[in-house]
N, C-alpha and C positions, 0 to 999 in steps of 0.2 A: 809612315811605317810604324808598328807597334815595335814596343819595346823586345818582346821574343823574336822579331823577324832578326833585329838588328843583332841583338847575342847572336844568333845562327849566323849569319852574315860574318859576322866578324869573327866567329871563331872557325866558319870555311875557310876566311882568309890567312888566318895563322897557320890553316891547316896545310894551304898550298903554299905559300909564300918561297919555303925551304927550296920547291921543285920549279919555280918558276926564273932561275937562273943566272940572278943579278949576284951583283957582287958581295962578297961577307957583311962589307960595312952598310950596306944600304938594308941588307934583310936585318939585321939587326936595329936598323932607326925601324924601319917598316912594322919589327916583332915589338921594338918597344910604344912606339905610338898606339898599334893594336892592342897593349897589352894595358896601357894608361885608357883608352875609349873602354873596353871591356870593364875595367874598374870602377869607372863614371856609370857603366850600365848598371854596377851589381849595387854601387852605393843610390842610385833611382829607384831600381827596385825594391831594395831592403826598406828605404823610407815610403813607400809605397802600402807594402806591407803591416808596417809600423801605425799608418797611418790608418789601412781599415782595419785593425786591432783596438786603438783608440775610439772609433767611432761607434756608438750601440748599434745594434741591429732598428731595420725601421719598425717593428713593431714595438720594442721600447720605447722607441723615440715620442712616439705617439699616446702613450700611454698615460690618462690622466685620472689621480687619485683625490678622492676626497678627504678633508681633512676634519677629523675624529676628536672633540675634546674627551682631552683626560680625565680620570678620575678624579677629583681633588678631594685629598685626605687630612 
């Protein structure tokens, strides 16, 4: 599964959890577990991000310059 299926996934599941009629203390482990995986998604993604920010584009990448002596004065 990609990473967006899994956000959606999990955040359906926060969404029913409330109506699906277990007891206080169990929807509360259920919201907090959901709510720590959810976390582990956004800090995935954010380094994700991070990391094609860091990387040139591939026509940079490729890009090769001849080297030019200077003047000497």
């Amino acid at each position: 599964m990609t990473t967006d299926t899994l956000i959606m996934l999990s955040g359906f599941f926060v969404a029913v959890v409330p109506f699906l009629g277990f007891p206080n203390t169990y929807d509360a482990v259920f919201l907090f577990c959901a709510g720590g995986f959810i976390i582990g998604l956004g800090i995935l993604v954010r380094r994700r991000i991070l990391r094609l920010w860091d990387t040139p584009p591939s026509h940079e990448r490729q890009m090769f310059t001849e080297h030019v002596p200077h003047d000497s004065r």
